[in-house]
N, C-alpha and C positions, 0 to 999 in steps of 0.2 A: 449462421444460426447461433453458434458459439456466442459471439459479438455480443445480441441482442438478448443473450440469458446473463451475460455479465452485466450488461448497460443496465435492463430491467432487475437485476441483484442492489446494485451502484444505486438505482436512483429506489427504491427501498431503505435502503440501507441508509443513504443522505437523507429520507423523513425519519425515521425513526433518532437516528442521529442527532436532527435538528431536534426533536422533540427531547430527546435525555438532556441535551446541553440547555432548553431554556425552562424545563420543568426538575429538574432534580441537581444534587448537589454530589461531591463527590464523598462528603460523611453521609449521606443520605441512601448511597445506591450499596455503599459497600465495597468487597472484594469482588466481586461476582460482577457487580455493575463497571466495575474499573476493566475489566476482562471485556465486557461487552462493550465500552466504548473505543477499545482498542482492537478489537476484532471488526467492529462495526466502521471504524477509519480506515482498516485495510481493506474492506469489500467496499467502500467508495472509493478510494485511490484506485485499486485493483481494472474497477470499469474505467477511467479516467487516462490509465498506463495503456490496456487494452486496447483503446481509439487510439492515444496516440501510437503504438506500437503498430499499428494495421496501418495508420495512413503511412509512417517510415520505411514500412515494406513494402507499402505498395506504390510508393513513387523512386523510393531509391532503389529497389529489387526487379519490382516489376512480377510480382507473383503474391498469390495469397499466401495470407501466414498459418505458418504451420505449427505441430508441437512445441518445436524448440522456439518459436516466439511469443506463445503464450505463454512456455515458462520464463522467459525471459523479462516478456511482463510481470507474472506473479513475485520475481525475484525485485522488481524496479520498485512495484507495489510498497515492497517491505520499507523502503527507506526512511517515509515519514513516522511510522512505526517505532522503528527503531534512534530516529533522532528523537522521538516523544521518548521513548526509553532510556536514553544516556542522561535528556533534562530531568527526569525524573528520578532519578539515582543520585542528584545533585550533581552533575557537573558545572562546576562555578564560570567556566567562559565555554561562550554558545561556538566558537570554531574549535574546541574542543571536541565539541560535540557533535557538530557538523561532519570533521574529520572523522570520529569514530562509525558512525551511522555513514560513510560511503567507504571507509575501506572495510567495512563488514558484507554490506551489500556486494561490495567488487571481488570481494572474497568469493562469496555465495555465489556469484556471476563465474568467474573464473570455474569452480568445481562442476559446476553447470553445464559449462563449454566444454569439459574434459571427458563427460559422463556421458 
């Protein structure tokens, strides 16, 4: 049931999405609009992590997924996220930036696992 409120969030989120990126600019939407195109990329990612996190447990596990996989997806979620964030702060080469957005994520992953 979980599955099918993120999927139905996900594909929400990807029209509205699609609609900011071919009808507005990003001097146009502001600070407020920059906030919701990056919020709006994690709750499409978010359903996307979700499918794939559920079929990985459920062929390599052999059980439904639980808590600790949903957050494990909303933690996977963050990466595009966050490599949109590192290009945007100017980092001048994009494996810079790569790098930074997955040992931050693997970071977040690790404290996650601990917890």
């Amino acid at each position: 049931m979980l599955n099918r409120v993120f999927l139905f969030m996900s594909l929400v989120a990807a029209v509205i999405l699609a609609a900011m990126l071919f009808f507005t600019t990003p001097a146009g939407v502001g600070p407020l609009g920059i906030f919701a195109f990056f919020l709006l990329t994690y709750i499409v990612v978010l359903g996307i992590m979700t499918v794939l996190t559920q079929i990985f447990v459920r062929f390599v596990y052999k059980r439904k997924m639980g808590w600790k996989e949903y957050a494990d997806a909303g933690v996977l979620a963050f990466w595009p996220v966050m490599l949109l964030v590192f290009i945007s702060m100017g980092t001048t080469n994009l494996i810079f930036s790569l790098i930074g957005a997955t040992v931050s994520v693997a970071l977040i992953l690790f404290v996650i696992k601990k917890v």
